[in-house]
PDB file as gemmi writes it, atoms N, CA and C in Angstrom:
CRYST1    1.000    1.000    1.000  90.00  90.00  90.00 P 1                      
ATOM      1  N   UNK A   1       0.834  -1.177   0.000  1.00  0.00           N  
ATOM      2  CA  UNK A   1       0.000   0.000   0.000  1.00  0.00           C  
ATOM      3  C   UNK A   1       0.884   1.247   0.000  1.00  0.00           C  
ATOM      4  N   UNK A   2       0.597   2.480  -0.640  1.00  0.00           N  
ATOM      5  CA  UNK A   2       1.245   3.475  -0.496  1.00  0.00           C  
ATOM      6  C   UNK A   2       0.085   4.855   0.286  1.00  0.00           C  
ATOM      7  N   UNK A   3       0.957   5.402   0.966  1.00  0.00           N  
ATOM      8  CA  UNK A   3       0.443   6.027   1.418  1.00  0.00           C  
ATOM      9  C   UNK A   3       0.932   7.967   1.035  1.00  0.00           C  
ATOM     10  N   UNK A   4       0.501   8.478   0.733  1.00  0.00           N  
ATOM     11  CA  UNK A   4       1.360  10.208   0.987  1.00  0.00           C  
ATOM     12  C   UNK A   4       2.325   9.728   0.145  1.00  0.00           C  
ATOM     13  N   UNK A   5       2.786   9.226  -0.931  1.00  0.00           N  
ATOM     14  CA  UNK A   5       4.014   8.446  -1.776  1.00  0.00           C  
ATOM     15  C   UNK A   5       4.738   8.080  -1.428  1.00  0.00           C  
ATOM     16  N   UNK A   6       4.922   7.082   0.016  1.00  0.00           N  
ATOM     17  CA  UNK A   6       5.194   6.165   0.733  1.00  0.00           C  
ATOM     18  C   UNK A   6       4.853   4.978   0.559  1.00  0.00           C  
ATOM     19  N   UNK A   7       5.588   3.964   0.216  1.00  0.00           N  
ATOM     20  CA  UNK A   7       5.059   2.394  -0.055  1.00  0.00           C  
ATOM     21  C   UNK A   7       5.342   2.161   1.647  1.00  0.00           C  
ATOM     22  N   UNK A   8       4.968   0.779   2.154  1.00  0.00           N  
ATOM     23  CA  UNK A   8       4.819   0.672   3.697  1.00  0.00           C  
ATOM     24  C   UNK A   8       6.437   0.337   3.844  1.00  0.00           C  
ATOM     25  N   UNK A   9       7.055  -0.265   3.046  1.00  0.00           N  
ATOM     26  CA  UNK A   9       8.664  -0.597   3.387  1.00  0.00           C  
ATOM     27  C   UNK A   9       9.019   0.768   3.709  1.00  0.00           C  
ATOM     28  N   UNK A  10       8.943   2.221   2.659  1.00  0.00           N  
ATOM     29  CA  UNK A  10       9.550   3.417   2.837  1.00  0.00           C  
ATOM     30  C   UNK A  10       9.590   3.948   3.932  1.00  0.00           C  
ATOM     31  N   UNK A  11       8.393   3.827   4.500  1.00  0.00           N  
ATOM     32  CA  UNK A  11       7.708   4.375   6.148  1.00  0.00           C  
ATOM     33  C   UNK A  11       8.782   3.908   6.965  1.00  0.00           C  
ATOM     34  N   UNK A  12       8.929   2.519   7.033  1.00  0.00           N  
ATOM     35  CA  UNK A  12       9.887   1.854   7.892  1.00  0.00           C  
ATOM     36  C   UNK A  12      11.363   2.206   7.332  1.00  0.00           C  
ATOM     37  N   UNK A  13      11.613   1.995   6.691  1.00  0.00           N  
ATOM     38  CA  UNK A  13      12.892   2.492   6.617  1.00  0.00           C  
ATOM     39  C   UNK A  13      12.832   3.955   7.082  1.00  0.00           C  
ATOM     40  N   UNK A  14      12.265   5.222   7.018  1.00  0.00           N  
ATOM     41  CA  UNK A  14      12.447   6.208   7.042  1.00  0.00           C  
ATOM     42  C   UNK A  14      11.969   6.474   8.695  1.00  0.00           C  
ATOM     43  N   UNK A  15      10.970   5.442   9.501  1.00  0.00           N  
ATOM     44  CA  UNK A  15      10.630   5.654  11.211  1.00  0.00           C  
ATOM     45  C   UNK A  15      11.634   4.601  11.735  1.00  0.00           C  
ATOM     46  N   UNK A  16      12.509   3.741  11.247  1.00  0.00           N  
ATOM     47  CA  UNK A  16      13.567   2.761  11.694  1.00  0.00           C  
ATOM     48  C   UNK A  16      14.991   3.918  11.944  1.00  0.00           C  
ATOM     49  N   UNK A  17      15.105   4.828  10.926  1.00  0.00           N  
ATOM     50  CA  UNK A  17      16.057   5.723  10.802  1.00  0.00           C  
ATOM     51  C   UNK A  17      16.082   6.777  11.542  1.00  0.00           C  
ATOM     52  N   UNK A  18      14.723   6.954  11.865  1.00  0.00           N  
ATOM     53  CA  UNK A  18      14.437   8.052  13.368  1.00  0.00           C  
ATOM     54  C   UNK A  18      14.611   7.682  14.752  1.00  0.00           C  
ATOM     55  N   UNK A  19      14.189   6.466  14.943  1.00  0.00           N  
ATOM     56  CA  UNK A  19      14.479   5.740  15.649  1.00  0.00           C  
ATOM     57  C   UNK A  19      15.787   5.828  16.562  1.00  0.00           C  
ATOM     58  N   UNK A  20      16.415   6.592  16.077  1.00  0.00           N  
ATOM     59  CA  UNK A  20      17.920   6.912  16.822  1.00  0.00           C  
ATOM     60  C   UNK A  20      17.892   7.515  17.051  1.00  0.00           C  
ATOM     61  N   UNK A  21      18.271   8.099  18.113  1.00  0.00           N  
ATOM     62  CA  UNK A  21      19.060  10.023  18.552  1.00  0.00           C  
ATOM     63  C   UNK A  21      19.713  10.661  17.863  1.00  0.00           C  
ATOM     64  N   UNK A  22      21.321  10.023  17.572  1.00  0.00           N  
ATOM     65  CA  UNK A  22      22.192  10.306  16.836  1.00  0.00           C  
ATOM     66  C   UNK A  22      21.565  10.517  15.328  1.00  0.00           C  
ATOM     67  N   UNK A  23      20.924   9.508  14.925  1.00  0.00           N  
ATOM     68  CA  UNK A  23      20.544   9.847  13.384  1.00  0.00           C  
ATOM     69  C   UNK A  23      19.187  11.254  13.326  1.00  0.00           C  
ATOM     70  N   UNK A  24      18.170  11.556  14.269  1.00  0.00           N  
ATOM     71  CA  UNK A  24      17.610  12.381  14.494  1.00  0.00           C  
ATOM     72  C   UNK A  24      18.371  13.783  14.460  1.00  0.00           C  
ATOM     73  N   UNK A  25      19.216  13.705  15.334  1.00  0.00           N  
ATOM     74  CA  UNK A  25      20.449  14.865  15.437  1.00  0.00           C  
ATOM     75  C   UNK A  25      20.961  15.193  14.096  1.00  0.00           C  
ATOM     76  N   UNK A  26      21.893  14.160  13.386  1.00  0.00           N  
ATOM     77  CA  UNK A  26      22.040  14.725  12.370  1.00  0.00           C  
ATOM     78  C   UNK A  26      21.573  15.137  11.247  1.00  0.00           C  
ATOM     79  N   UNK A  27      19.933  14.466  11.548  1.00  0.00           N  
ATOM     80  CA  UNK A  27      18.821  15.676  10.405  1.00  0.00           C  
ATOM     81  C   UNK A  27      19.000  16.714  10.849  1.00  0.00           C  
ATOM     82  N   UNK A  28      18.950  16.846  11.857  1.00  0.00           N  
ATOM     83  CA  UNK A  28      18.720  18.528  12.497  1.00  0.00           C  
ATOM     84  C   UNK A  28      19.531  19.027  12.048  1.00  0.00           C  
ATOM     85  N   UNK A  29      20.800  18.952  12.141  1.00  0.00           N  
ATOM     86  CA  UNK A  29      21.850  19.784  11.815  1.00  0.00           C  
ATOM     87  C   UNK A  29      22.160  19.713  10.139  1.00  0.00           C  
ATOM     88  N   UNK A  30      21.707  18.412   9.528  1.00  0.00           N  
ATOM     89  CA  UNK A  30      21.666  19.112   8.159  1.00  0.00           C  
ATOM     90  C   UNK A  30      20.516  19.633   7.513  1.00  0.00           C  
ATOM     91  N   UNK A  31      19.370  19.545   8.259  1.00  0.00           N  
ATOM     92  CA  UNK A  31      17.884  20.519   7.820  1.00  0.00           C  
ATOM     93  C   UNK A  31      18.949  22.547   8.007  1.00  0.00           C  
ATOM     94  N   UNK A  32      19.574  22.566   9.039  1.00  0.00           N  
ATOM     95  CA  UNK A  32      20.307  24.384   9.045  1.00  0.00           C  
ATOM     96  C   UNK A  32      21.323  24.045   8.520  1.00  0.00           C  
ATOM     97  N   UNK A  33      22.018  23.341   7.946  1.00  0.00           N  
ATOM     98  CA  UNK A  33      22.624  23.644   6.969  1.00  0.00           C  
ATOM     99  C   UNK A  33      23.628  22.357   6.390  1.00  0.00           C  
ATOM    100  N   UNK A  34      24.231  22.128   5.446  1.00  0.00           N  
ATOM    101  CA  UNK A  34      25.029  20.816   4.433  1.00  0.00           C  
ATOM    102  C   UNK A  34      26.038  20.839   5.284  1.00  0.00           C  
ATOM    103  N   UNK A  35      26.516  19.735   5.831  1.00  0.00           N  
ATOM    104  CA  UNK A  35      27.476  19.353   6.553  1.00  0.00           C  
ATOM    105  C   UNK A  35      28.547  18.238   6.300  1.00  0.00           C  
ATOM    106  N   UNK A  36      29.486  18.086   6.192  1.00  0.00           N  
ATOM    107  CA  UNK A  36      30.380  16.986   5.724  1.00  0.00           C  
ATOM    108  C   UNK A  36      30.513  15.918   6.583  1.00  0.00           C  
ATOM    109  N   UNK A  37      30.516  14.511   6.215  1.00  0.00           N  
ATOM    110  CA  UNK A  37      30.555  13.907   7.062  1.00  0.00           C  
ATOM    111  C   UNK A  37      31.831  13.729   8.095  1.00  0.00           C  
ATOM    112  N   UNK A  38      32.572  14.479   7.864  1.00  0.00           N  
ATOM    113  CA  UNK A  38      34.024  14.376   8.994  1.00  0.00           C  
ATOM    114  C   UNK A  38      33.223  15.277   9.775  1.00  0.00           C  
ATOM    115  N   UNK A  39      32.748  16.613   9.703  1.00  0.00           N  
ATOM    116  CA  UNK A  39      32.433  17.262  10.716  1.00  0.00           C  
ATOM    117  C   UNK A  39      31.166  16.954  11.433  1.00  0.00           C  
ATOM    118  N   UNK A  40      30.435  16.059  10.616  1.00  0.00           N  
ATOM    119  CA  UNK A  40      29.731  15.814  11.781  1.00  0.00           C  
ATOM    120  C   UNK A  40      30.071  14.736  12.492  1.00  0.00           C  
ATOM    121  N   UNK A  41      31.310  13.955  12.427  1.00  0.00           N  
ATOM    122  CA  UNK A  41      32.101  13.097  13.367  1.00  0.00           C  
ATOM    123  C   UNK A  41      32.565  13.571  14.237  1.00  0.00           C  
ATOM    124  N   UNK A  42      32.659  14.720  14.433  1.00  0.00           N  
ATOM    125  CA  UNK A  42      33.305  15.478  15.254  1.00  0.00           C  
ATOM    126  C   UNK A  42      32.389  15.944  16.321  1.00  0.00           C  
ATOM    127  N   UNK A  43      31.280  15.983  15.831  1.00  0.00           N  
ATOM    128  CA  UNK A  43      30.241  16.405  16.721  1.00  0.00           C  
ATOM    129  C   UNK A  43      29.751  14.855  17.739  1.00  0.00           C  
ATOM    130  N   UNK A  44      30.265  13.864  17.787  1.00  0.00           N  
ATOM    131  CA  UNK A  44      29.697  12.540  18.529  1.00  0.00           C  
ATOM    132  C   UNK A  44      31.103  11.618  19.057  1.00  0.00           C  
ATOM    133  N   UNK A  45      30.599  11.677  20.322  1.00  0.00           N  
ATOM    134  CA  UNK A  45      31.634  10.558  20.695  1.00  0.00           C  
ATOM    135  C   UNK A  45      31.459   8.640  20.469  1.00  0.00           C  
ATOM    136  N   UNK A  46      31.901   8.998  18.808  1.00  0.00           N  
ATOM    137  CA  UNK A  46      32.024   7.697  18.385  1.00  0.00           C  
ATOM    138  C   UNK A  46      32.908   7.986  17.129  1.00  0.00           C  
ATOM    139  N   UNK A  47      33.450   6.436  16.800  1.00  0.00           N  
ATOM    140  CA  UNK A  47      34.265   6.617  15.876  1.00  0.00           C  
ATOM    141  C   UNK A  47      33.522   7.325  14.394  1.00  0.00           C  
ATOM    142  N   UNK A  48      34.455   7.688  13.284  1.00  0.00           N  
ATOM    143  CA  UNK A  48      33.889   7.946  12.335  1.00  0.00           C  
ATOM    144  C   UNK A  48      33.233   7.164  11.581  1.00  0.00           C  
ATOM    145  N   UNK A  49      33.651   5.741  11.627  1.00  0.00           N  
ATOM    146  CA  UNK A  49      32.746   4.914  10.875  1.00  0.00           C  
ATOM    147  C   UNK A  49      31.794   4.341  11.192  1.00  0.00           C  
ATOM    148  N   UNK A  50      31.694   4.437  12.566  1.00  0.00           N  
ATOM    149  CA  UNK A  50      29.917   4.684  13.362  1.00  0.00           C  
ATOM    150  C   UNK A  50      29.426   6.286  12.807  1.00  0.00           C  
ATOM    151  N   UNK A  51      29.731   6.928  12.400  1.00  0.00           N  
ATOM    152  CA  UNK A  51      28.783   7.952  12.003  1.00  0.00           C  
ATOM    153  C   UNK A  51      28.473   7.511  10.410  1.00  0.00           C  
ATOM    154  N   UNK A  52      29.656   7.267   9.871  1.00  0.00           N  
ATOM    155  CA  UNK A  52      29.281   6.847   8.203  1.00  0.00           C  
ATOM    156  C   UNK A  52      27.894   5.761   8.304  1.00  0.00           C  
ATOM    157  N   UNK A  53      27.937   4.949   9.168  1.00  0.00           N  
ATOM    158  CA  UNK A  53      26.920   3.829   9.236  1.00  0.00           C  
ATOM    159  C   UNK A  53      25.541   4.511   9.500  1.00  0.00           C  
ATOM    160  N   UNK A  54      25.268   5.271  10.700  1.00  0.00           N  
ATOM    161  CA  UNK A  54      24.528   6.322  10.829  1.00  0.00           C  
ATOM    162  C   UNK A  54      24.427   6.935   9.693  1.00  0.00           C  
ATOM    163  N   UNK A  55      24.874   8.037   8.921  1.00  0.00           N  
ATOM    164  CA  UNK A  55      24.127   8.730   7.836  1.00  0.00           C  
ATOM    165  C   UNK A  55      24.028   7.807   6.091  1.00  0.00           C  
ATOM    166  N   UNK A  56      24.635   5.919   6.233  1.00  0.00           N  
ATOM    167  CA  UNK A  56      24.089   5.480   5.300  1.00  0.00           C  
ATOM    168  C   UNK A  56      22.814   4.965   5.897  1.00  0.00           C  
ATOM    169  N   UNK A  57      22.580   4.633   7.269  1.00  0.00           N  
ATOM    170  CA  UNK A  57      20.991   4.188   7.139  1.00  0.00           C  
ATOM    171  C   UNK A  57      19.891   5.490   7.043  1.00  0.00           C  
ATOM    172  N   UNK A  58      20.509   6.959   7.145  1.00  0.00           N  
ATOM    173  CA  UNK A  58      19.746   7.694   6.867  1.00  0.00           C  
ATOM    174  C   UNK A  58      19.328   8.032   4.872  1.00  0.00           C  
ATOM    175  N   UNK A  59      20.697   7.462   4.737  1.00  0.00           N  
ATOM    176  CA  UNK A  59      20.488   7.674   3.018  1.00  0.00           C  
ATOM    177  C   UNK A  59      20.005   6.866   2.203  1.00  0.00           C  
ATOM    178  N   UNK A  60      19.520   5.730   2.980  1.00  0.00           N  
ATOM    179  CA  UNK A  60      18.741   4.251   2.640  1.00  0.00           C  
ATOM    180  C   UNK A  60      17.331   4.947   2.755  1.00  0.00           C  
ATOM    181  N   UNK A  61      17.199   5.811   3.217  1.00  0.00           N  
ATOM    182  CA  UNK A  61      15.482   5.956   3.970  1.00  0.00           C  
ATOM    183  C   UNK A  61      15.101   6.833   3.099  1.00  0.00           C  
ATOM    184  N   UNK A  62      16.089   7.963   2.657  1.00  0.00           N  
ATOM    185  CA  UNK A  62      16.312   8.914   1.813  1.00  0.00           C  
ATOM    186  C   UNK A  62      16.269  10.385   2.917  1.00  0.00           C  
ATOM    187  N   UNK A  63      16.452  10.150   3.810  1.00  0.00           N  
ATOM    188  CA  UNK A  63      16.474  11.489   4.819  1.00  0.00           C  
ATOM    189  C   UNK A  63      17.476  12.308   4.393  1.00  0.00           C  
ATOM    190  N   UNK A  64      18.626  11.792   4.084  1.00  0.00           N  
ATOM    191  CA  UNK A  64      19.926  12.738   3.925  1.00  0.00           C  
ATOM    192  C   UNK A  64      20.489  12.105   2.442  1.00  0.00           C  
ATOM    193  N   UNK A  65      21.126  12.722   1.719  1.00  0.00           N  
ATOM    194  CA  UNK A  65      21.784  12.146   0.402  1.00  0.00           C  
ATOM    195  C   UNK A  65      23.163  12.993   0.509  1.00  0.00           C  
ATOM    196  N   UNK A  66      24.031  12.315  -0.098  1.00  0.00           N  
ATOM    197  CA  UNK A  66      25.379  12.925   0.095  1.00  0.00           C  
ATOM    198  C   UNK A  66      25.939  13.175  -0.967  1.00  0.00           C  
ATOM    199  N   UNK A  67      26.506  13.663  -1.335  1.00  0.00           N  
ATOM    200  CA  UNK A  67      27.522  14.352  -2.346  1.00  0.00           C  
ATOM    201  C   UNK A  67      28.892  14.631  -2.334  1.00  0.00           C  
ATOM    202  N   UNK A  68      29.652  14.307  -3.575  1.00  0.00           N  
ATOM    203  CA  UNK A  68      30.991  14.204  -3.366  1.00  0.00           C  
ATOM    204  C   UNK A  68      31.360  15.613  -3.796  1.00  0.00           C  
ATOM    205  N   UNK A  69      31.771  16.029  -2.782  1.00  0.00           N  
ATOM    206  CA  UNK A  69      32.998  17.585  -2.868  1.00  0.00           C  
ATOM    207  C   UNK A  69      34.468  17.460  -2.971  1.00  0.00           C  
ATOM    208  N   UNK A  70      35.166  17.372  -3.835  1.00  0.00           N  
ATOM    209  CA  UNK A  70      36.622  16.928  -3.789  1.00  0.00           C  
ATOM    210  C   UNK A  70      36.976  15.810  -3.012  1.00  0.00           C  
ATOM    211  N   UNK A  71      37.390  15.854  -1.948  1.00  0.00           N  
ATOM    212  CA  UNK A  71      37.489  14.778  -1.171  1.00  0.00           C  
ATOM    213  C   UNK A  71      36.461  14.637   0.108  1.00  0.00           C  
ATOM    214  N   UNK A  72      35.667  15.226   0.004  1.00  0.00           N  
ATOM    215  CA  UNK A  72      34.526  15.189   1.346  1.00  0.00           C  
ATOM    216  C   UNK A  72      32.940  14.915   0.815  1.00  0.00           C  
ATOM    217  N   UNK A  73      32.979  13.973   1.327  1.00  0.00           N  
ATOM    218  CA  UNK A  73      31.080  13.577   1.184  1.00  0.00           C  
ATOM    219  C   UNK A  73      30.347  14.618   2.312  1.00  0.00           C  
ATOM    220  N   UNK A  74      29.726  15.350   1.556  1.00  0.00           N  
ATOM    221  CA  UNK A  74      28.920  16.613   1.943  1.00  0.00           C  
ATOM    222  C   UNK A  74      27.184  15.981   1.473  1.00  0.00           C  
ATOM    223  N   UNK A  75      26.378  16.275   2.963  1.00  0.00           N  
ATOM    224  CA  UNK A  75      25.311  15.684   3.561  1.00  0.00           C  
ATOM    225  C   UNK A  75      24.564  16.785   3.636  1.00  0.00           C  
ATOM    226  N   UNK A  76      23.198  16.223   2.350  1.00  0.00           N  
ATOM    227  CA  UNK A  76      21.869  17.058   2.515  1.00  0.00           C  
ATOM    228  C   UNK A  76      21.052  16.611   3.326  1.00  0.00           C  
ATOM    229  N   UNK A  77      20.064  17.524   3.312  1.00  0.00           N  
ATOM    230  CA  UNK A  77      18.435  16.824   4.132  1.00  0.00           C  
ATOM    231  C   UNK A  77      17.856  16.519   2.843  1.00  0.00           C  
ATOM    232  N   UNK A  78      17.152  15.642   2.603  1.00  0.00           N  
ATOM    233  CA  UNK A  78      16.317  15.012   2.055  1.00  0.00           C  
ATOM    234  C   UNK A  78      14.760  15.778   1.944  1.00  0.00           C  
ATOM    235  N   UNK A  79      15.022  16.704   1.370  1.00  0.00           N  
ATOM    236  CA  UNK A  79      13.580  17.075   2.157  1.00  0.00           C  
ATOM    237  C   UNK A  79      12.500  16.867   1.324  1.00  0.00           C  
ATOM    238  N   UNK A  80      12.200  16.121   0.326  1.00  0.00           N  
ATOM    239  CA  UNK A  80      11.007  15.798  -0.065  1.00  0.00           C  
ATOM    240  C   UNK A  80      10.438  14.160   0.632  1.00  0.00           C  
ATOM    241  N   UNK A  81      11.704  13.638   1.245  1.00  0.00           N  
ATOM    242  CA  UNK A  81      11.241  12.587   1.917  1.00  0.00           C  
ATOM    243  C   UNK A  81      10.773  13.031   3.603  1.00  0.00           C  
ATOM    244  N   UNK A  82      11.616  13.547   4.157  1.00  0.00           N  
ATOM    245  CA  UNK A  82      10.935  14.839   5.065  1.00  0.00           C  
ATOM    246  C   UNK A  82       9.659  14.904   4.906  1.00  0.00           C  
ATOM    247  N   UNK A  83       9.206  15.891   3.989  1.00  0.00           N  
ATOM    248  CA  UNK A  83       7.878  15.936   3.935  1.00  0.00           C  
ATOM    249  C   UNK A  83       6.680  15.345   3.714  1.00  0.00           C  
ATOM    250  N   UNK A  84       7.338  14.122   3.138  1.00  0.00           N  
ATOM    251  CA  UNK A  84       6.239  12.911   2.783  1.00  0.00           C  
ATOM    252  C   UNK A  84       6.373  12.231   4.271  1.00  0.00           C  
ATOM    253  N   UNK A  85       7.033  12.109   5.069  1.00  0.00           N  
ATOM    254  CA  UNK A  85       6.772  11.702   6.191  1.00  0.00           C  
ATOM    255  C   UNK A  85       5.815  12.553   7.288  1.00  0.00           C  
ATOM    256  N   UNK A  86       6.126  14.053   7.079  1.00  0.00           N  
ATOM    257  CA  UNK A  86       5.331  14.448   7.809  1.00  0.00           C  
ATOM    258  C   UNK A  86       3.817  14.408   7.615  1.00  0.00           C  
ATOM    259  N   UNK A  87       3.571  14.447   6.049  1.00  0.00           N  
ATOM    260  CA  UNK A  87       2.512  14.566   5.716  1.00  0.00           C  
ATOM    261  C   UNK A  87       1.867  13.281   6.151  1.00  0.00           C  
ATOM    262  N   UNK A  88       2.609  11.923   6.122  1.00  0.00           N  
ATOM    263  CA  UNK A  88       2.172  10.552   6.599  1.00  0.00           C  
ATOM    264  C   UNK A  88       1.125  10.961   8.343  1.00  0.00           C  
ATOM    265  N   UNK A  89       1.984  11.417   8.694  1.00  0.00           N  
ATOM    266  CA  UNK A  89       1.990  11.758  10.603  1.00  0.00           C  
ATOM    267  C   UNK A  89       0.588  12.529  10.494  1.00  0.00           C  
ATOM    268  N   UNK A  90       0.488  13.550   9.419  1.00  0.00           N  
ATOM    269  CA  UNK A  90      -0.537  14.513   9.789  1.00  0.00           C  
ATOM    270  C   UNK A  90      -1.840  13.861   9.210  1.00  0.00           C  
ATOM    271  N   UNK A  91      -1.704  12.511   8.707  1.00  0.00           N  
ATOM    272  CA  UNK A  91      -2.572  11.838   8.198  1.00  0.00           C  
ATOM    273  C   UNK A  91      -3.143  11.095   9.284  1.00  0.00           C  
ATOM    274  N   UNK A  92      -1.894  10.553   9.960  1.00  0.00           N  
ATOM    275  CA  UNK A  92      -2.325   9.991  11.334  1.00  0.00           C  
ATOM    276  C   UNK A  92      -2.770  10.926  12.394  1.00  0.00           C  
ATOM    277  N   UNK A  93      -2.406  12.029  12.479  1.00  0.00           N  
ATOM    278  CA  UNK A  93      -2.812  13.027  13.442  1.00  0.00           C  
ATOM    279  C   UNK A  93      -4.611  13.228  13.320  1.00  0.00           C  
ATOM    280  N   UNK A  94      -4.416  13.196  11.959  1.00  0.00           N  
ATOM    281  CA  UNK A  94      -6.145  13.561  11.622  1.00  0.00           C  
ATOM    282  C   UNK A  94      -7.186  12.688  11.799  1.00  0.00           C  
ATOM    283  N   UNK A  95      -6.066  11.121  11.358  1.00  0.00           N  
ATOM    284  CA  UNK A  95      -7.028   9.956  12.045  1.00  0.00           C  
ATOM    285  C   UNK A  95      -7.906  10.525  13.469  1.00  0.00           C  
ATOM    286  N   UNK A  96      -6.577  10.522  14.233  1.00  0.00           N  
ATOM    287  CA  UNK A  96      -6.660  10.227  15.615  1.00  0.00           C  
ATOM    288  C   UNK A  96      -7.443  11.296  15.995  1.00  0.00           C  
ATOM    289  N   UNK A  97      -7.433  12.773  15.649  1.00  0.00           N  
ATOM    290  CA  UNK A  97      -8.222  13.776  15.940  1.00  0.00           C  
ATOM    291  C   UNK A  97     -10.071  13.243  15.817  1.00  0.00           C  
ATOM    292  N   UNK A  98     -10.371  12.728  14.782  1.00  0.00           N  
ATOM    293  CA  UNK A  98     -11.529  12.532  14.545  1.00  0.00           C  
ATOM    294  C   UNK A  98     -12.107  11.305  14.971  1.00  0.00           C  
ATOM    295  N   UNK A  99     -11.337  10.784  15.347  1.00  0.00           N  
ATOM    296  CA  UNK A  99     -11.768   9.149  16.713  1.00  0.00           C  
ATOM    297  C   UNK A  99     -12.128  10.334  17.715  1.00  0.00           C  
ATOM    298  N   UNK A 100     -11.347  11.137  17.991  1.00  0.00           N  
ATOM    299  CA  UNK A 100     -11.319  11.204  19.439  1.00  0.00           C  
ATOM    300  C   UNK A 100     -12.748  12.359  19.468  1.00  0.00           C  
ATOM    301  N   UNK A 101     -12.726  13.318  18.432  1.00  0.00           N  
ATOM    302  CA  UNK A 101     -13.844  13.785  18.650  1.00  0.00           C  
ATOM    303  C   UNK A 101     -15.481  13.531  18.308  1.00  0.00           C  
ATOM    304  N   UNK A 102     -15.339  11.842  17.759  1.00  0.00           N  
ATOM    305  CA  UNK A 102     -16.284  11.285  17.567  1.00  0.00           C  
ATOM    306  C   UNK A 102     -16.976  10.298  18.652  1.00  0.00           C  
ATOM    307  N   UNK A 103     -15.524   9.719  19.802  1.00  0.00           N  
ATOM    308  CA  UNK A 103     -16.100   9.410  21.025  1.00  0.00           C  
ATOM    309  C   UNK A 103     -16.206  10.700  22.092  1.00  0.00           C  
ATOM    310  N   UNK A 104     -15.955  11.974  21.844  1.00  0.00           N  
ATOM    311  CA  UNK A 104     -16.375  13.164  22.484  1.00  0.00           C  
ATOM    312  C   UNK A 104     -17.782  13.196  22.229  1.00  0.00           C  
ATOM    313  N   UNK A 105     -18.529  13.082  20.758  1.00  0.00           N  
ATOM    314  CA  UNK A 105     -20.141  13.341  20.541  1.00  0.00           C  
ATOM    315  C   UNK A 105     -20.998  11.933  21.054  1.00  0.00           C  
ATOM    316  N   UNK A 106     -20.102  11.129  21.083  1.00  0.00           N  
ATOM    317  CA  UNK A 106     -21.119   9.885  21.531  1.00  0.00           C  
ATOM    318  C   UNK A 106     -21.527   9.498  23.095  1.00  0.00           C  
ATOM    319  N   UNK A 107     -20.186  10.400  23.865  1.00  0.00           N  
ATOM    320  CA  UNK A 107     -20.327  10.766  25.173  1.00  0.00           C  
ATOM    321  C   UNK A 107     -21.444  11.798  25.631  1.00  0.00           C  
ATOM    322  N   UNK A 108     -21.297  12.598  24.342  1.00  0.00           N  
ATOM    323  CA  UNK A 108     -22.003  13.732  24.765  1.00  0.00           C  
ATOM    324  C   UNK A 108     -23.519  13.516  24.629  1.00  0.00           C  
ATOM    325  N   UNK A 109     -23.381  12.384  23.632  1.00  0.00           N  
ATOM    326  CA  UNK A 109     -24.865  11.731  23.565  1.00  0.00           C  
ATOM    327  C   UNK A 109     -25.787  10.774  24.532  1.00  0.00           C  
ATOM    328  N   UNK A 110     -24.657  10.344  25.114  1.00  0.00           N  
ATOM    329  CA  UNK A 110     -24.981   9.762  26.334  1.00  0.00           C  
ATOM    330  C   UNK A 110     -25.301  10.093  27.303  1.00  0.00           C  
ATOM    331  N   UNK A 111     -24.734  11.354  27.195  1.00  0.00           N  
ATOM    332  CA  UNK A 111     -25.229  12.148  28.698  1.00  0.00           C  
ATOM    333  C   UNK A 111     -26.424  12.408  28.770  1.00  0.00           C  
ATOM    334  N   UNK A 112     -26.459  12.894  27.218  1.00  0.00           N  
ATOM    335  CA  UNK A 112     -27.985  13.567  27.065  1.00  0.00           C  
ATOM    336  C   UNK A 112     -29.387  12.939  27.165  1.00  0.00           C  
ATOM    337  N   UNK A 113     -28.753  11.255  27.000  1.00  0.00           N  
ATOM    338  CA  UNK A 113     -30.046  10.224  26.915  1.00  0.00           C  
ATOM    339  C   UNK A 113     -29.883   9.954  28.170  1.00  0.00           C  
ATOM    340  N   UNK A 114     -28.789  10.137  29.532  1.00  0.00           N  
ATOM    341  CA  UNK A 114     -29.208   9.433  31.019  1.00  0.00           C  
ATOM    342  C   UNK A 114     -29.778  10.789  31.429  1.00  0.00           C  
ATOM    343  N   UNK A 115     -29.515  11.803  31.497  1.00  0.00           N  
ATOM    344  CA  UNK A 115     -30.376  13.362  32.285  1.00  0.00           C  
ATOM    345  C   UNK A 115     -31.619  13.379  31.556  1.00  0.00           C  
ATOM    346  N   UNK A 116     -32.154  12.656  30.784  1.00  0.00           N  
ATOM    347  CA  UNK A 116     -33.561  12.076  30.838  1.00  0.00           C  
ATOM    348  C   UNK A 116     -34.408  11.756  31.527  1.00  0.00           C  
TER     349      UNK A 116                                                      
END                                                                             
């Protein structure tokens, strides 16, 4: 099934990839701005090739894509996958909004049939 142009594997790969701190973090910091991957090694106490592993499962999901600059792989945000995720969430948000204000009217209906 696809959802928001999400097939259900994409979802998971792309909420498996959030799923981390570290990989969360380094959306953040490349949503303000393209960052190379040495410097953002620098920013985590772990080796560098724990961060390379980190921003390839982000580039599997499509959150971040990288680019070769002379000798430095320089790290975008992804942001049309970004937004197809959020838009996923606000799909679910809307679910959940309209459950909830549909057992709000059925409560409210209830009341109205016991103060009878």
């Amino acid at each position: 099934m696809v959802v928001h142009g999400l097939s259900e594997d994409d979802a998971d790969r792309i909420f498996h990839a959030l799923a981390d701190r570290t990989r969360r973090d380094i959306v953040t910091r490349v949503l303000h701005a393209e960052q190379s991957v040495s410097d953002l090694a620098e920013r985590y106490s772990m080796s560098f090739a724990a961060v390379q592993k980190h921003v390839a499962v982000l580039e599997r999901a499509g959150l971040v894509r990288k680019v070769r600059r002379g000798r430095e792989q320089i790290v975008h945000a992804g942001l049309d996958v970004i937004h197809q995720a959020k838009s996923l969430l606000e799909s679910y948000e809307h679910l959940w909004r309209h459950r909830v204000a549909r057992i709000d009217a059925l409560l409210a209906e209830t009341d109205t049939t016991q103060g009878d």
